[in-house]
Every structure is written in C-alpha cells, then in structure tokens.
VEXKOL-823120 format. One record per residue (C-alpha): residue number from 1; residue in one letter; x, y, z. Coordinates in steps of 0.5 Angstrom, whole numbers, plus 500, padded with zeros to 3 digits. Layout:
residues N
pos:code:px:py:pz
NUM:A:X:Y:Z
...
***
This chain:
residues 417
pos:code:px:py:pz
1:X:759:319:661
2:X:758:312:657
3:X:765:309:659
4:X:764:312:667
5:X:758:308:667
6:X:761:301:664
7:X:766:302:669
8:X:762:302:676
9:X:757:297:672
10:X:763:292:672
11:X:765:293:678
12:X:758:293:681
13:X:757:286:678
14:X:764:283:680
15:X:763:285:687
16:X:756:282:687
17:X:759:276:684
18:X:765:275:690
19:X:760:277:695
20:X:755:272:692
21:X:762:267:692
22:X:764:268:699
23:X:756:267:701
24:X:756:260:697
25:X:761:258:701
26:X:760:259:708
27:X:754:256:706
28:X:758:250:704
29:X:762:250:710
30:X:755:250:715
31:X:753:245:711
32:X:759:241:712
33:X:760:242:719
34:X:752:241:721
35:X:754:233:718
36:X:760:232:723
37:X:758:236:728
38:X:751:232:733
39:X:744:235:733
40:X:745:237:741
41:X:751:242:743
42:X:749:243:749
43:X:753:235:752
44:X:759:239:750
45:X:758:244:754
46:X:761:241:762
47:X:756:244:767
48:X:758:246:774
49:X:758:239:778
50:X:753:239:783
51:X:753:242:790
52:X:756:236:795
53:X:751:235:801
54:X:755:234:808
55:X:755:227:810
56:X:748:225:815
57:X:749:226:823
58:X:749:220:827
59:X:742:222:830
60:X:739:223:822
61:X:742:216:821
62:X:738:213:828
63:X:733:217:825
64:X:733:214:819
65:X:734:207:822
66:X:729:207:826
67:X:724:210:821
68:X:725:203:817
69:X:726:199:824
70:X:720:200:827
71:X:718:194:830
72:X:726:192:831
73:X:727:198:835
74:X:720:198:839
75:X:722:191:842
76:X:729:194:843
77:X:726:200:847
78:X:722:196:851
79:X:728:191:852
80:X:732:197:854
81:X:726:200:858
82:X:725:193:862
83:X:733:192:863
84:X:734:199:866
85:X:729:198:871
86:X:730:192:874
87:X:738:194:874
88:X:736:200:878
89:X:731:196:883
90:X:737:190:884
91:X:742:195:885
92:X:737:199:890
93:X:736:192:894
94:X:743:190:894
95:X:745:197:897
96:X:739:196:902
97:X:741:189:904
98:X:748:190:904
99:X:752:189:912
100:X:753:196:914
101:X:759:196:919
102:X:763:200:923
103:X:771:199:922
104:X:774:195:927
105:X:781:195:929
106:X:786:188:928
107:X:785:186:935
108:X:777:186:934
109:X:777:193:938
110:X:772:198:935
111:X:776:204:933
112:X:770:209:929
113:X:767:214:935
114:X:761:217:933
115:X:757:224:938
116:X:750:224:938
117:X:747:231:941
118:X:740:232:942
119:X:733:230:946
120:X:737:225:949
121:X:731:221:951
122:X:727:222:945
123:X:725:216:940
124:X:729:218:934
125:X:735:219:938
126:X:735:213:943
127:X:733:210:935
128:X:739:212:933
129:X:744:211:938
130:X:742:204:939
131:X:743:202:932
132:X:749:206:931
133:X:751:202:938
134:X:750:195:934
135:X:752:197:927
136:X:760:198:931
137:X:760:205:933
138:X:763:208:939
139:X:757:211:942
140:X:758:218:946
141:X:751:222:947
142:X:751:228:950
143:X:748:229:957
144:X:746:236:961
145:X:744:232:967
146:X:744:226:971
147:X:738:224:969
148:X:740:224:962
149:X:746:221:964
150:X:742:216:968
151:X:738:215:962
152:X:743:213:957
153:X:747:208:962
154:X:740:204:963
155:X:740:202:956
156:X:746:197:958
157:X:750:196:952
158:X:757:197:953
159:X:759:202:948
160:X:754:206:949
161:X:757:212:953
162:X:754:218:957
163:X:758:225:954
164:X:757:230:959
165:X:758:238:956
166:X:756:244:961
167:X:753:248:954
168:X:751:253:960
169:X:758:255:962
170:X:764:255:957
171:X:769:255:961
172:X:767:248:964
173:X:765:245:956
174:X:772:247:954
175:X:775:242:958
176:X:770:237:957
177:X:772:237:950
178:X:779:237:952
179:X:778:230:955
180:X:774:228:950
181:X:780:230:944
182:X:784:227:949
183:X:781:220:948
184:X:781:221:941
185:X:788:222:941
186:X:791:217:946
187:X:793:210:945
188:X:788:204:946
189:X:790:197:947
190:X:784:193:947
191:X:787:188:952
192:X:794:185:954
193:X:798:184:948
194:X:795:187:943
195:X:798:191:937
196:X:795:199:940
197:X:790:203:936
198:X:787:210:936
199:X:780:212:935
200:X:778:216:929
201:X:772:221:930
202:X:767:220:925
203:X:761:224:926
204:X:756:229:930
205:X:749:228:930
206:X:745:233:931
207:X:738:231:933
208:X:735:238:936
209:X:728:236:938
210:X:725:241:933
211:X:717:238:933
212:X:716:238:940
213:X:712:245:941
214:X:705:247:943
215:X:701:250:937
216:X:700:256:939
217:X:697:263:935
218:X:703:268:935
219:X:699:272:939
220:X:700:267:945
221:X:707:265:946
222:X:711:269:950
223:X:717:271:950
224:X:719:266:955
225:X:717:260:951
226:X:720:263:945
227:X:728:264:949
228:X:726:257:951
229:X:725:255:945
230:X:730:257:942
231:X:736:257:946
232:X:734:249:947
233:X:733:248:940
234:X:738:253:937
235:X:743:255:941
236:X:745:249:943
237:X:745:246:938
238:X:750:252:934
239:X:754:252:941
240:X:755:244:941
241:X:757:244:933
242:X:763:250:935
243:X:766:246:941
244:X:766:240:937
245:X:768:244:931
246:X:775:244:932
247:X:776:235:934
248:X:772:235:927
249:X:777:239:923
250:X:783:235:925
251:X:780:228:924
252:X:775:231:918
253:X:769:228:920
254:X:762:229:919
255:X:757:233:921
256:X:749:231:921
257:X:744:235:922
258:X:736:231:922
259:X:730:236:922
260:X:723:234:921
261:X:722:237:914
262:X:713:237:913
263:X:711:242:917
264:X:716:247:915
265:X:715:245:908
266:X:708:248:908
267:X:709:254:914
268:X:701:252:916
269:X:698:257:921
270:X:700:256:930
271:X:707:253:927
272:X:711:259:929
273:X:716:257:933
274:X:718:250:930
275:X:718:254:922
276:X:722:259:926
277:X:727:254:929
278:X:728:249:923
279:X:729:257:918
280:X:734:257:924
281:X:736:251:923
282:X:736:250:915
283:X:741:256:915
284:X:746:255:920
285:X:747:248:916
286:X:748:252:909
287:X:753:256:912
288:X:756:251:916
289:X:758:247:910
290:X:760:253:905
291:X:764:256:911
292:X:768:248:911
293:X:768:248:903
294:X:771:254:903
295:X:777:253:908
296:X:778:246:905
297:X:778:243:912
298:X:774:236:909
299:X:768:237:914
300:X:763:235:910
301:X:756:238:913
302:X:749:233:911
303:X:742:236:913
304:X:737:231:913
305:X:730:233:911
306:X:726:229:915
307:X:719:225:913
308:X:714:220:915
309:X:718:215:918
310:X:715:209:922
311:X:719:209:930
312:X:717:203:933
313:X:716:205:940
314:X:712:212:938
315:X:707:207:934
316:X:706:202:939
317:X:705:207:945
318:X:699:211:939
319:X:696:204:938
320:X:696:202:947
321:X:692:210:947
322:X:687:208:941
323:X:689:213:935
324:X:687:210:929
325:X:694:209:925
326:X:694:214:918
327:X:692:210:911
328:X:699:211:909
329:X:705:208:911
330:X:711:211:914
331:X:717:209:911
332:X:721:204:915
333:X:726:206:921
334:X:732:202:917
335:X:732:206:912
336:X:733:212:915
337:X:739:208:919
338:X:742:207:913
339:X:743:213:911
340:X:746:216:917
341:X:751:210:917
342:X:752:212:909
343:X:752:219:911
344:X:758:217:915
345:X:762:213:912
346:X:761:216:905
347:X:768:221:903
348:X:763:226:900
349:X:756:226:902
350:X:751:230:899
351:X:749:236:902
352:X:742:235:903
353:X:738:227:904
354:X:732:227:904
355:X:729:221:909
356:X:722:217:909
357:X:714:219:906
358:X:713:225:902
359:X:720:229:905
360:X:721:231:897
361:X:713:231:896
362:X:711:237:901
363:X:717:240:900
364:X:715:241:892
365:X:708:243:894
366:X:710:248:899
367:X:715:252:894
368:X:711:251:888
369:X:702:251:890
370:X:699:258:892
371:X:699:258:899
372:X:692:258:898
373:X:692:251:896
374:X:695:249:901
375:X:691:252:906
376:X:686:248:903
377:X:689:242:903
378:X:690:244:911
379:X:684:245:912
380:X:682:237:908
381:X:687:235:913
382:X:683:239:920
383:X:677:236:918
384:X:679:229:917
385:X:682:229:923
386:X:676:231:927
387:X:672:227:924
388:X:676:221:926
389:X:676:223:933
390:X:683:224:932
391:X:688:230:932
392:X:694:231:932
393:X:700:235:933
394:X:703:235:928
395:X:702:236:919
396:X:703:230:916
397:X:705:226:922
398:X:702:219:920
399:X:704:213:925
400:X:706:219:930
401:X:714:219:926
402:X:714:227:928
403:X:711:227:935
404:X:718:226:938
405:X:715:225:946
406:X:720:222:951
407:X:722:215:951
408:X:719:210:957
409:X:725:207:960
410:X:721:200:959
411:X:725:195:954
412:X:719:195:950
413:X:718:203:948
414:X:725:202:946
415:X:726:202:938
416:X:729:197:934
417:X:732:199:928
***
C-alpha cells in the first residue's frame, strides 16, 4: 500500500504541476497579447452603416428655402401677386377694347348671317340686332306679322332684314326655311365683276320674351294665360330652333339662348309662369346641346344667364316716368354685346355665359340659402320698394335691364350698344 500511495502522490504532484505550467503560460500569452492589442475593441468591430434617407422633394427643399428667405420670398410673393393681377386686368381690357368685326368677303361684301328670334320689338332684341347689324352681320329677324315686319324695316339699315316664319302652320314654315337655305346656299356677286361669294350661317339667337308676365298667385292664372305663355315663350321658341336645325348642322353654326337668370334663380312667390317657362327653357338648351355633342354635328349650344344689365332705352323711359333708379349699377349693354359676337365666332363656346350684375351671385344664393333666407331677403326688397314709392315687377331688376316692354318706334327709344 505504501508504494501504491508513492505512485498516485506523484502523479498527483506532476499533474498540478503541468497544470500550473499550462496556466502560467496563458497567463504570459495574455499578458503579451494585452501590449499589442488597444484598450478599445470595439473599433475593430465594423458596425452596419447607416440607414440612407430618401433624397428631399422639391417642396421640402421650397420649403426649406423659404423658411431661411423669408423677406427674399415675401417680396416675391407680393411681385408675383401684384403681376398676376395686372396681367389679368391688361388682358381683360385689351379683349374688351379689342375691334369685334364680322368676316367680309374680298370684294368688301358682308358674308356671316346671323338669325335672331324672339320679341322682335323688345329693347333687348332691337339692342341686339342693331349691334350685330353694325358689327358686320347679315341680319335676319324673325317676323309673325307685318306689323313685326314693319317694325324691323323702320329701323332703316340695309342689312337689317325682316325673316317671316309662319311658326303656326308647318307646311308654310317649311318652305320658309327652304328659301332661306336657298340664300345661304347660292351664289352672291356683291356688284358687276366682282369674285362671287357664299353666306355662311353663323348663328340663332333666341331671345324669348321670358320676363313679361303679370305677377299673379297660382290660383289666379288661368289655363288660357298658361298656353298663352307657354306656347309664345316656349313653343315657339323649340319649333323655331327644329326648323333651323337642320341649315345649322350643315353650316355648323351656333345656337344662343339668352334668358333672365335673377328671378328664376330665387323662385320668389307670384313668378310661376316665368320660373316655369325659364325651367323650360334651361332644360331644352341642356338637352339640345347633348343631343348636338352626342352626333358630333359641330352645333355648339350656349345659354346666356342673364343679370342686371343697363338697356339704354329702358333706363331712359323709367327716368322720363320719374322711377328712382337702383344703387347698384347695371353692367353695360356692351358687355353683353361682346359676348354674344364671342359666342358666335368662338369654335368652342362654353355651354353656359353668364352676363351682367349678380347672374352668378343669385344663382349661388338660390342653390346654396335656405328658402327661408331668401324669403327675407325678398321681403327686404318689398319693403324697400314701398318705401320709395316704387315697385317693380321684376326681382333684382335695377335700371329696368329685365322688364323687357316694346320699344318706342321713336329713334331716341332705340338702344345703343
């Protein structure tokens, strides 16, 4: 047992012995490596770059620019503020003060025709032939009587012409028509030797005498009035645009419906026939026109929404009957003159123009205001007008531009544009 217990002493003793050897070693090896190697490992270590960012838009770069310019970029916004407004008044004066005049032909002959239908003798409409009349047109008005006829031919301007259409019987209308597509059709010499030239179909005008009705409760109009009213202020106006319908295909012209837009805007109380009659009217111009952009005829339909407009004649017969004259003036005739020649010659027009003092404005209140608001506006107005002694048949008709009455045959009742 003695030499048993020698032998695991010993190896017991060289076993702690190369086991503290190997320590001493790693130890030296540390020691070694800790000289060469820095304090700070983790620089050896390549961290993960970065997320990129997406490069800045153009607006955050404005943005930014702005943010550090801010006096650079208030005077530039005022430059651009006060340029774009005096552009837009230079260019609104030069289209208004720009020569609107018809095509004529190389001879000096006038060659656009223009039909105008409607209250023949109402200020509007003697307003409008007469300036188209002096603008160049070939003016043909539509006539149901020699009265009408009379009228037209009292006016004394050579290219001012009477156009008589029997709208009652169809057969006699037809032929009407015929010959007058027979004048469009044919040639003209305008005098011996000179190169021939045709006419070219412009346009129909409408101009039904919409505003003329007696302010009446429902209760109160009678049948006949109604047919009266609709068959002079719609009837006739639909037949007339069918038996022009097809001369305006072929020569692609325009057709111009103008219409007062104030009352019907507001739909105030006793107006049924004329809200009814413009409801009419308003619809037959919105089909018309899909009906001609559907077939792709080149017809182009425009509705003229009409507001306040200062007549010449109309004013000058209310100031003669002592009514005092409204606060607001009345957009000028002239602006409505341009307009319609515009509407004429433009190869697109829109669909709807709006023309003269708050045509856009009563529109947006009748669409948007509770109809109680409106009836106190209404009633505002009704006061105001007994208070001055003065009432008027028509909403919002200041200087008497929607009481369209028959013209005097005098030369001072005609209008001037």
């Amino acid at each position: 047992m003695s030499d048993a217990q020698h032998f695991f002493d010993l190896a017991r003793s060289q076993f702690n012995s190369l086991t503290t050897d190997i320590e001493h070693h790693f130890d030296l090896v540390a020691s070694q490596l800790r000289q060469y190697l820095p304090s700070e490992t983790s620089n050896l270590i390549r961290s993960p770059p970065p997320p990129r960012l997406p490069p800045p838009t153009t607006l955050q770069l404005l943005t930014r620019w702005i943010d550090k310019n801010r006096a650079v970029s208030a005077a530039i916004a005022a430059f651009a503020l006060t340029g774009s407004v005096s552009a837009a008044l230079y260019v609104q004066q030069r289209r208004s003060h720009r020569k609107r005049r018809a095509r004529k032909s190389p001879s000096g002959a006038r060659t656009d025709v223009v039909v105008l239908a409607g209250a023949t003798a109402s200020p509007l409409a003697s307003a409008l032939a007469l300036d188209l009349e002096r603008r160049g047109f070939v003016v043909y008005v539509l006539v149901g009587s020699t009265e009408e006829e009379g009228y037209i031919r009292s006016l004394s301007r050579a290219d001012l012409l009477p156009l008589p259409v029997a709208l009652g019987d169809s057969y006699q209308a037809q032929e009407q028509i015929a010959r007058f597509r027979g004048l469009l059709e044919r040639e003209h010499v305008a005098f011996e030797g000179a190169v021939p030239h045709h006419l070219e179909f412009r346009g129909l005008v409408l101009v039904p005498d919409t505003g003329s009705c007696v302010a009446e409760r429902i209760e109160d109009i009678g049948s006949e009035e109604w047919s009266h009213a609709l068959n002079a202020k719609v009837l006739n106006t639909v037949a007339t645009a069918q038996l022009f319908l097809p001369a305006l295909i072929a020569q692609k012209a325009k057709v111009l419906l103008l219409t007062p837009s104030i009352t019907p805007a507001l739909s105030p109380p006793r107006h049924a026939v004329e809200n009814t009659t413009h409801a009419a009217l308003s619809a037959f111009a919105a089909t018309l026109s899909a009906e001609m952009g559907e077939q792709e005829t080149g017809v182009g339909v425009t509705h003229f929404k009409l507001g306040n407009i200062d007549i010449p004649s109309v004013t000058a017969k209310q100031r003669r009957d002592g009514q005092t004259p409204s606060r607001l003036r009345a957009t000028p005739l002239r602006r409505l003159n341009d307009a319609v020649f515009d509407a004429l010659t433009t190869s697109r027009p829109s669909r709807t123009w709006r023309v003269g003092r708050g045509s856009l404005a009563y529109d947006f209140i009748g669409a948007v205001a509770p109809s109680g608001v409106v009836g106190w506006m209404l009633s505002l107005g009704k006061k105001r007008q007994d208070e001055s002694g003065f009432a008027s048949d028509r909403m919002g008709s200041s200087q008497g531009s929607l009481t369209w009455e028959k013209i005097e045959e005098d030369g001072s009742e005609r209008a001037s544009p």
